[in-house]
C-alpha positions in Angstrom: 0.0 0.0 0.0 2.8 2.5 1.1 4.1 1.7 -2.9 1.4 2.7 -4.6 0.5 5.7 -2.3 4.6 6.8 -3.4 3.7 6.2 -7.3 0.8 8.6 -6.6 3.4 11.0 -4.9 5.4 10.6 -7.7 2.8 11.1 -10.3 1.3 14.0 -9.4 4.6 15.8 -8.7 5.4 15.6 -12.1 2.2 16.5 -13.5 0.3 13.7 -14.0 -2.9 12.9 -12.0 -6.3 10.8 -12.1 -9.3 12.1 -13.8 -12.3 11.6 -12.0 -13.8 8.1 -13.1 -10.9 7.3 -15.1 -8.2 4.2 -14.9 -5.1 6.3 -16.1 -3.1 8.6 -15.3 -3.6 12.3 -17.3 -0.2 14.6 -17.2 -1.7 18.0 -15.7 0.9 20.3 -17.3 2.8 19.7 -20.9 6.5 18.2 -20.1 9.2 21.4 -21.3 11.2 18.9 -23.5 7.7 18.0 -25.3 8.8 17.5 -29.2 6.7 17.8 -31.5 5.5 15.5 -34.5 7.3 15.1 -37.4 5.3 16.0 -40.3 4.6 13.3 -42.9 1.9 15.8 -45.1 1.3 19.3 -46.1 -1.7 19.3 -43.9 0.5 17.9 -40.8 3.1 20.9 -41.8 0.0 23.5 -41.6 -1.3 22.0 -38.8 1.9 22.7 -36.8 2.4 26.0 -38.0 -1.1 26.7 -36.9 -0.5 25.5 -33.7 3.2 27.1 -32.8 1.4 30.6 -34.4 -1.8 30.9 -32.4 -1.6 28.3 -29.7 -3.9 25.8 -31.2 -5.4 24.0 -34.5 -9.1 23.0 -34.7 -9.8 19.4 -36.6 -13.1 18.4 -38.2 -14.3 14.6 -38.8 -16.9 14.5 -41.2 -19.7 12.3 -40.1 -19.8 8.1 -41.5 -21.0 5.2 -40.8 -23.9 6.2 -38.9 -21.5 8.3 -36.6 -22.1 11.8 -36.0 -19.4 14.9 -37.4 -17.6 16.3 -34.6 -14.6 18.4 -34.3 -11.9 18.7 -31.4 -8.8 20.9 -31.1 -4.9 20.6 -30.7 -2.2 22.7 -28.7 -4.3 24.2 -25.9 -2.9 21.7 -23.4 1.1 22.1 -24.5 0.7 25.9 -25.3 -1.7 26.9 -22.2 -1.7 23.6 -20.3 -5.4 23.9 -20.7 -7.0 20.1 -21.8 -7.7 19.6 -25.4 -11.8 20.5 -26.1 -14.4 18.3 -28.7 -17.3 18.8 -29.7 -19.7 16.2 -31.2 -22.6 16.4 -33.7 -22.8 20.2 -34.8 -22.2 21.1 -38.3 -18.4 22.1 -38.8 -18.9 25.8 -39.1 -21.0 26.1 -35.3 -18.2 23.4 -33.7 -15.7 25.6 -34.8 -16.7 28.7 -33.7 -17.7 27.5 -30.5 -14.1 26.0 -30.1 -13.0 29.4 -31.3 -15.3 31.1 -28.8 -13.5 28.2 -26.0 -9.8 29.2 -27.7 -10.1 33.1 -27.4 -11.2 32.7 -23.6 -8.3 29.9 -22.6 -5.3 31.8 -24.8 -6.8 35.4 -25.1 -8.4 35.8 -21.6 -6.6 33.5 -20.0 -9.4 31.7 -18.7 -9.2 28.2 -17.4 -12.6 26.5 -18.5 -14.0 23.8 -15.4 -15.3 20.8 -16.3 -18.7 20.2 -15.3 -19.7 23.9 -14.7 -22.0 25.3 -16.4 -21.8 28.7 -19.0 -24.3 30.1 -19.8 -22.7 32.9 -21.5 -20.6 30.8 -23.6 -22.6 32.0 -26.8 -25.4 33.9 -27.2 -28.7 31.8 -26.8 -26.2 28.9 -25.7 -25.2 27.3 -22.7 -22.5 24.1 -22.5 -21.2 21.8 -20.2 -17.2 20.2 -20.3 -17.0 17.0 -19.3 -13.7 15.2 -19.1 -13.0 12.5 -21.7 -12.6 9.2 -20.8 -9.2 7.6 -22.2 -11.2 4.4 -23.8 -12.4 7.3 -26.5 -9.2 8.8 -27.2 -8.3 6.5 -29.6 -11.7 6.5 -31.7 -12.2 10.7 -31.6 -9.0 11.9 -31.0 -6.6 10.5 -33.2 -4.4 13.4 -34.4 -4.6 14.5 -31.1 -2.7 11.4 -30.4 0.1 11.9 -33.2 0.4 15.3 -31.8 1.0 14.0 -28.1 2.7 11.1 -28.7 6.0 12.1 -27.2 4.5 12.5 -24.0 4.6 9.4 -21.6 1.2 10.1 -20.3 -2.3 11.0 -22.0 -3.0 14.6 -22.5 -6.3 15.6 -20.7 -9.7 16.4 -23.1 -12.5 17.6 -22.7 -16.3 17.7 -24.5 -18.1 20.4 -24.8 -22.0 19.2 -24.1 -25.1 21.3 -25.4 -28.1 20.7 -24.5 -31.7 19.7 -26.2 -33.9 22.2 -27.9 -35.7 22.6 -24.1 -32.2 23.3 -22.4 -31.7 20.2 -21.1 -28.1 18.0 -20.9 -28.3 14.7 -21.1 -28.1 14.1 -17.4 -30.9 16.1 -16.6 -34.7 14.3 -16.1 -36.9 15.8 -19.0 -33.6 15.1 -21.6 -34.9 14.5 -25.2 -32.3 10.9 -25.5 -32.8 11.0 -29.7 -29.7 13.7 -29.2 -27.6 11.2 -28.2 -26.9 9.4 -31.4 -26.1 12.9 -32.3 -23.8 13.6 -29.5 -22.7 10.5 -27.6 -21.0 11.1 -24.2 -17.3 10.6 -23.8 -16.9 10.9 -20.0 -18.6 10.5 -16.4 -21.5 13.3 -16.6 -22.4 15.1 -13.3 
């Protein structure tokens, strides 16, 4: 017992901690000697450029297979050791500008956004929820996330960005209309 209480100790002295409900250990702060990808396209080449100019590079997925669009960003955690943000089942101009609106308040304002809080001034007429990402989904929705982390010896902490039905209500609230799920299925343990 007095082992695994050390590793813990350890862990989270050098940045890496347990997200609430998950199995693995989440680094809390980017590592200084992180290194970077090395680019294999054009699009990985604009994509780190992106990323070392404004702090951060937004991805899209387009919808198949019955599973919904969603789009997720890459940087905020190494450039403002803020977790990485998704959003799932929006068209890909609204999920970007909310993760725009989410980008201009962690890099421009500084602001550290709380996971299950929730703001209703994100957007006008629109409120969200974050809820932390479970690691079993990293690997299905966050994939060039992954590439762009991958020199880091712990996962990089994510989080989705939850809006609610046409009534207001989040999925975890009584009254939820549950056909918005297959729209926007939930990555993490809700509230």
């Amino acid at each position: 017992m007095l082992r695994a209480y050390t590793l813990i100790l350890v862990l989270i002295a050098s940045g890496i901690t347990f997200a609430k409900g998950a199995a693995e250990p989440f680094m809390t702060k980017p590592m200084e000697s992180f290194t970077a990808p090395t680019p294999a396209s054009k699009y990985d080449v604009q994509l780190l450029k992106e990323i070392e100019e404004l702090g951060w590079h937004n991805v899209h997925i387009s919808a198949e297979s019955g599973s919904p669009e969603y789009a997720f960003t890459i940087g905020h955690f190494q450039k403002q050791s803020h977790p990485e943000l998704i959003v799932i089942g929006l068209p890909a101009n609204i999920a970007h500008k909310l993760l725009n609106i989410a980008a201009i308040k962690i890099a421009g304002a500084n602001e550290k956004i709380e996971p299950y809080k929730e703001y209703t001034d994100f957007t006008e007429g629109l409120s969200v929820v974050f809820v932390p990402v479970g690691i079993e989904h990293y690997e299905e929705y966050l994939g060039y996330a992954n590439w762009y982390y991958a020199s880091m010896p712990s996962p990089y902490p994510a989080m989705q960005m939850v809006w609610p039905d046409r009534e207001g209500k989040f999925p975890w609230e009584p009254g939820y209309d549950k056909s918005f799920l297959k729209f926007q299925p939930l990555l993490g343990v809700t509230p």
